[in-house]
N, C-alpha and C positions, 0 to 999 in steps of 0.2 A: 764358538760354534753358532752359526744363525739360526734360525729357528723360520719357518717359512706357514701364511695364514694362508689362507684362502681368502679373498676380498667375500667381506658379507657385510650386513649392516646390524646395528643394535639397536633395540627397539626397546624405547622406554615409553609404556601407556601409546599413547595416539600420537608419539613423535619419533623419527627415525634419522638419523644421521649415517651418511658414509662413512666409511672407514679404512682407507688404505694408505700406503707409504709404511714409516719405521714403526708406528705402533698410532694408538688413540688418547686422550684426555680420559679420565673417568667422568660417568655420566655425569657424576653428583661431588661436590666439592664439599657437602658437611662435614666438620672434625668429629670424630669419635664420641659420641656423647651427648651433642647436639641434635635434638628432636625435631623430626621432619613438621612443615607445618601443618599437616594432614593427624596428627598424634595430640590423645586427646590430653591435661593435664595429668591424669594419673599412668599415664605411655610415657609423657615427658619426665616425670619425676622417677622411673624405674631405675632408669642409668643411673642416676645420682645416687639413688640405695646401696647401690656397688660399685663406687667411682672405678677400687682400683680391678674388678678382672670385667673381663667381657659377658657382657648378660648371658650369652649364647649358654655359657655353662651353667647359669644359675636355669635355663631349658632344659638341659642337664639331667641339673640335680632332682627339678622338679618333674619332669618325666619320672625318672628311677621311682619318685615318690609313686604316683600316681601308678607304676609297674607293680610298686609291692603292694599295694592296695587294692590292687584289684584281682589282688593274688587267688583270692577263694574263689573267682569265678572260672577257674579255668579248668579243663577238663580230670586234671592231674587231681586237684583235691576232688572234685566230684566223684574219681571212681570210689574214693574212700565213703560215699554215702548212698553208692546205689544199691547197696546190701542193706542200710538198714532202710531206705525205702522202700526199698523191694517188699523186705520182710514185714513193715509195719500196714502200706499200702494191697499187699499182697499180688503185687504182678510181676511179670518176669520181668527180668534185668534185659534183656534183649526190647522190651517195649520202653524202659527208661532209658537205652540208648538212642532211641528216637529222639529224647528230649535235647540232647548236644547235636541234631543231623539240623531239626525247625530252630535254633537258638543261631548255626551258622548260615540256614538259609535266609531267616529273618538278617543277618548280617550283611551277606551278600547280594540282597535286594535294596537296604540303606547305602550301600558303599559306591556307586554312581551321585547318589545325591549328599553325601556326605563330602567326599572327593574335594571333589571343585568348591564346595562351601569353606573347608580346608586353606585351596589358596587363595578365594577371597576375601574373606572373615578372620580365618584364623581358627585355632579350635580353644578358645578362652570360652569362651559361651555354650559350645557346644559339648567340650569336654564336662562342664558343671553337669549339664542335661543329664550325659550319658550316664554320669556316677551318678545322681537321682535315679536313673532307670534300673540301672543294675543294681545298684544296692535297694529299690525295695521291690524285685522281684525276687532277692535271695529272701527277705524281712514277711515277703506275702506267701512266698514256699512252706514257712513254718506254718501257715494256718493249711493246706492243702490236704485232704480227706482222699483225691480221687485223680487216676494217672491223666485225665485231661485236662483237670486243673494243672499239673506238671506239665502238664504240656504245652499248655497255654503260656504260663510266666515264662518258660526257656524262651519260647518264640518270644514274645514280649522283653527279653533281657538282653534278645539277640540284635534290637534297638540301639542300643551300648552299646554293642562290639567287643567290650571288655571280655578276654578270656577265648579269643577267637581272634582269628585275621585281622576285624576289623577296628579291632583295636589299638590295632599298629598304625591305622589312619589317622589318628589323635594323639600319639604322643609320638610315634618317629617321622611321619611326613614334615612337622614341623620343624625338627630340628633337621631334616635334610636340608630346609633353608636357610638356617641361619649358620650349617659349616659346608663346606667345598673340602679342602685341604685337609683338614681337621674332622674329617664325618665319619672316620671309619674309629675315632676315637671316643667322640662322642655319644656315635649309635649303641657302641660296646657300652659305656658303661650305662647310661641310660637301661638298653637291654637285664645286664645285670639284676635290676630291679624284680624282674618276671622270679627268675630262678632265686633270689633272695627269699622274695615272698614264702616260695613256693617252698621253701626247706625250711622255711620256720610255720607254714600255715601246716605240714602233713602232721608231723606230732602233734598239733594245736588241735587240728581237726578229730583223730585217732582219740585224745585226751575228751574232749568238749562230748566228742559223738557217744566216748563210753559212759561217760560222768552226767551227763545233762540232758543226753538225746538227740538224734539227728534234725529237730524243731529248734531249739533253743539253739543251738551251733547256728542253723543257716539264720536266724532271726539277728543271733551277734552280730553277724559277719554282714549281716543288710546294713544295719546302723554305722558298722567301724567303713563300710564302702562310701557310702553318703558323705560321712562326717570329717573322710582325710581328700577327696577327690573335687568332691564340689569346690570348696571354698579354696583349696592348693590350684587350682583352673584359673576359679576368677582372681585371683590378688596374683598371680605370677606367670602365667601364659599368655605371651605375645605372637603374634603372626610371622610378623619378619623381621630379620637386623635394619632393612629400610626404614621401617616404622619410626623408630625411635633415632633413625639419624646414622644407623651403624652400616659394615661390612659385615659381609661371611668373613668368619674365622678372626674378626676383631681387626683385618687388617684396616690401614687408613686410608684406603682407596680402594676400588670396587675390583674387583680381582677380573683381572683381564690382563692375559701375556702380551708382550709385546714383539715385535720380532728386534730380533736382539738380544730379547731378555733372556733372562737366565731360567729354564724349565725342568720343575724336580721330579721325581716317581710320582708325587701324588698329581702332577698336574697331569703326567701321562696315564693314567686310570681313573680319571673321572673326564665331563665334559661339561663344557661351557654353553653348549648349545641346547636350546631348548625346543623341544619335538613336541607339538601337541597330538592328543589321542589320535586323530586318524592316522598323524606318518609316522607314529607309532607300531601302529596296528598292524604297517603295511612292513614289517622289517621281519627276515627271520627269527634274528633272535628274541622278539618280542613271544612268538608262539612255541619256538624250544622250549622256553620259560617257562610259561603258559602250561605247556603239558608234562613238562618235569614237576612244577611243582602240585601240578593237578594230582597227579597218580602219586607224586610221595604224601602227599597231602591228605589223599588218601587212607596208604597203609600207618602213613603215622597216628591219624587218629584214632584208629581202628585197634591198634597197639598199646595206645596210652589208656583207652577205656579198656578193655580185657587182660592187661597183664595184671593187675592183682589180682583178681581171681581166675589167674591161668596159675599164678605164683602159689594161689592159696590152695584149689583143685590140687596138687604136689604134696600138700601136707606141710607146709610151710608154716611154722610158727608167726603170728600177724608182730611180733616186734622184730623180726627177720623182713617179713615183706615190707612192712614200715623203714626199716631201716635202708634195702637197696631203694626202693622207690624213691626214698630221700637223698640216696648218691646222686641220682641224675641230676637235678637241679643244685644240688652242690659242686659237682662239676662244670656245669654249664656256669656259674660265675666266674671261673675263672676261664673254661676256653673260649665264653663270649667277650671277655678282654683281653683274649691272648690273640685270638680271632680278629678281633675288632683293632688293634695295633697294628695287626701287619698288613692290614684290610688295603694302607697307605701308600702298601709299597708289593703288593702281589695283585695278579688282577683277581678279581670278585669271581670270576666263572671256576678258578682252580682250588678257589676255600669252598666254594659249592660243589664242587667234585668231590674232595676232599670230605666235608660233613655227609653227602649221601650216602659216597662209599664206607663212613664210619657208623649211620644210620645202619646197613644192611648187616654188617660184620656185629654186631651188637645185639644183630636176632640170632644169632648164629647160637649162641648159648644154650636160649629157650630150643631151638630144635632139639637139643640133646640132654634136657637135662629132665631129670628123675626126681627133682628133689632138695641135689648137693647146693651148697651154701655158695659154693663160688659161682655159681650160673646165674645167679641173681645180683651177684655183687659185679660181675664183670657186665653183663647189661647195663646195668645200671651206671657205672662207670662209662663205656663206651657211649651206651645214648648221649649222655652229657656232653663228653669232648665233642660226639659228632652233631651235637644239637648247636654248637659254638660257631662253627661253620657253618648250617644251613638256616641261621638266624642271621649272621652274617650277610648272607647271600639275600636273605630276603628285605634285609633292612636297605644295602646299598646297592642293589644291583640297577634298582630302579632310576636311580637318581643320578648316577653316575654313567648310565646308559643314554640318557634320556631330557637330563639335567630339572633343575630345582621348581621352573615356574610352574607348570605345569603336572608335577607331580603327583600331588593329590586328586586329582582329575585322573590321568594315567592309571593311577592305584587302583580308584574309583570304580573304575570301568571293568578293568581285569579281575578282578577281586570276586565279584559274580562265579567265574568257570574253577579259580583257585576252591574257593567257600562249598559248593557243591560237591566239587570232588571230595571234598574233605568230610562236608557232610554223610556225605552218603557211606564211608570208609567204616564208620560205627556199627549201624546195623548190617552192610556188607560179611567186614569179619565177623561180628557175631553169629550171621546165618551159615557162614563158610565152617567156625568153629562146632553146629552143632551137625553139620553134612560132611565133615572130613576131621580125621585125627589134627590135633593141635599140631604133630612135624609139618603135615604139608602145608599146613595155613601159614605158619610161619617160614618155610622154606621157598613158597611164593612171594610173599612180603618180603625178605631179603632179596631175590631177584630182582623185587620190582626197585626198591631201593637205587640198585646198580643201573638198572635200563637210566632212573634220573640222573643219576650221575653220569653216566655217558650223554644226555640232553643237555645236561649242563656245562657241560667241558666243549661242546658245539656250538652254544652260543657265543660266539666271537661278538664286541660291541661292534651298532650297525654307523654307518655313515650314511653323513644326510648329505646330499646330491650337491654340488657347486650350484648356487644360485636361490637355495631355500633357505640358508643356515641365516638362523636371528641372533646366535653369539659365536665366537670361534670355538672350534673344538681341539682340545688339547693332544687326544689320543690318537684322534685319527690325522691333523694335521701337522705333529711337531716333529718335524722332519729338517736334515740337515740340509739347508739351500746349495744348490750349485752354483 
């Protein structure tokens, strides 16, 4: 079967060559391993550490790291301290929810300038920063007397990104570039890392907060963030497989079909073409996205900070609510690489269907429950398999829509309207919780769930116009010639 391109051209830096007939050369002729001459000595010498697999994984592994380390910052172990800050500080838990709305706007106002620095840099350098940042605004939380000092540090932590959106700017934008083919496997386990953390920091936390104090816990958890993130950044974070001489996905030629070639599921679900922010902007699917994950974005954080003490208000024993709470991200490692596997071979908009419609079906519990032990176990369960899919969704939808150079930038930009909805979803449900019975708060939240899920099943990927495209796109032109 032929496979049929659109004539476009590939543009490398400030040089562009044509491209039509049976297929192209690849840009770059270095073998595997061979460091560009732009790659500093210690860029050069990384390959050689790991002759025999491809660096891209040792991206990998070193994200996953940096996921579970940053584990304490993320809103899931925070709900387990806003009782005893509450209670030692003495202000309502509805104004320490403020602290996670200023921690993701401070996010979202970094994340345009972070972006692009991304694909120019790299995030070796800026990744070290970030874990300095976050880890000692958890280390400066411990000396904190008064809810605006709380206030202060979240804004200040939300610098980082860690434990927020913008987080995912720094360890998954990178590895979108160094796989194609291979990203819906990579992203997974990488991802992995988050929900790791997060099942071994909630006992940790429950433990440290009854034994030591909610002080001493966040002061550990500033040093143990510092102390694995910084220095795992600078000695193993690289920008791109180009750097050091490589391809995406290790292949030995720059991945580019040819007509003729032979084209598999993964090349039909990502693309080759690279969109920058404005013809971006200007696609449907970019704003479905946009506003599905604004509004789930939303009720999810909204959800993640009030259900323990929706669970607890119940009468729930705390080694019960400790216990579901910790289902969900014990489930999440495995449906973010069950997710993440088939990411290869299903398109990204029906695993994102999929996780919202399982996001919503997972409140469905809390509307009716009294108490009973299985309401909290099956949330908890379902959040998880459905957080496998809408992590999914948010790790590759960008990249594979959109394509690799540019991603970070793209992320960048959008990340602002994603971060605010999200922000704001905190103190939302909490005021909605003390203005309406807990069934409708949460019977709305599930609706809003599905409304994303049907925005998401609507974004079809977009195509870029005959005459704009700077690589070929696999999805939308690999069609059988006449």
């Amino acid at each position: 079967m032929l496979v049929s391109f659109r004539v476009s051209r590939v543009c490398r830096g400030a040089q562009c060559s044509p491209r039509t007939g049976t297929g192209y050369r690849p840009a770059t002729g270095r073998l595997r391993g061979l460091p560009s001459r732009s790659a500093t000595h210690l860029e050069a010498a990384m390959p050689q550490l790991f002759p025999r697999i491809y660096y891209g994984w040792v991206m990998v592994g070193t994200a996953l790291a940096i996921n579970v380390a940053s584990s304490p910052l993320n809103a899931v172990v925070f709900s387990f301290l806003i009782g005893p800050i509450s209670d030692d500080l003495g202000v309502p838990k509805s104004a320490l929810a403020w602290s996670l709305t200023l921690r993701l706007f401070a996010a979202g106002l970094t994340g345009p300038w972070v972006g692009p620095r991304i694909d120019r840099y790299g995030a070796r350098w800026l990744g070290a920063a970030c874990g300095v940042i976050g880890g000692s605004a958890m280390l400066f939380l411990a000396g904190a007397h008064s809810l605006w000092v709380v206030l202060a540090l979240f804004t200040y932590s939300g610098l980082a990104g860690f434990g927020g959106p913008a987080g995912q700017l720094l360890t998954q934008v990178p590895l979108a570039k160094w796989f194609v083919l291979q990203r819906g496997r990579a992203l997974a386990i990488a991802t992995t890392g988050m929900a790791l953390g997060t099942v071994f920091t909630i006992p940790l936390t429950q433990w440290m907060v009854t034994n030591l104090g909610w002080r001493m816990t966040s002061a550990i958890f500033g040093v143990a963030v510092i102390a694995i993130i910084a220095p795992v950044s600078i000695i193993f974070v690289r920008r791109s497989p180009e750097d050091l001489g490589l391809h995406p996905d290790g292949a030995a030629e720059a991945y580019a079909p040819t007509i003729g070639g032979p084209v598999t599921r993964a090349m039909r679900l990502t693309t080759n073409e690279n969109w920058t922010v404005a013809e971006a902007m200007r696609t449907p699917a970019m704003w479905l996205l946009l506003v599905a994950t604004a509004i789930a974005g939303a009720v999810l954080t909204g959800t993640l900070v009030y259900r323990v003490a929706f669970w607890q208000s119940l009468g729930m024993s705390p080694t019960l609510v400790g216990l579901g709470t910790a289902l969900d991200p014990l489930c999440v490692v495995f449906s973010a690489l069950a997710f993440g596997m088939v990411a290869d071979k299903i398109a990204i908009r029906y695993l994102g269907f999929v996780g919202l419609l399982g996001f919503g079906a997972s409140v469905v519990p809390m509307i009716f429950s009294h108490g009973e032990t299985w309401t909290i176990l099956a949330h908890g369960a379902l959040w998880g398999i459905a957080a496998g899919g809408y992590i999914t969704l948010n790790n590759m939808v960008w990249p594979n829509y959109y394509g690799r150079e540019f991603i970070g930038a793209i992320r960048g930009i959008v990340l602002p309207v994603s971060v605010i909805a999200s922000g704001a979803g905190a103190p939302l449900v909490g005021y909605l919780l003390d203005a309406f019975p807990p069934q409708v708060v949460w019977t709305v939240s599930t609706a809003t769930f599905w409304v994303a899920a049907v925005l998401v099943l609507l974004a079809r990927p977009p195509r870029m116009a005959p005459g704009r495209a700077t690589q070929p796109t696999v999805e939308a032109s690999a069609q059988p010639a006449s």
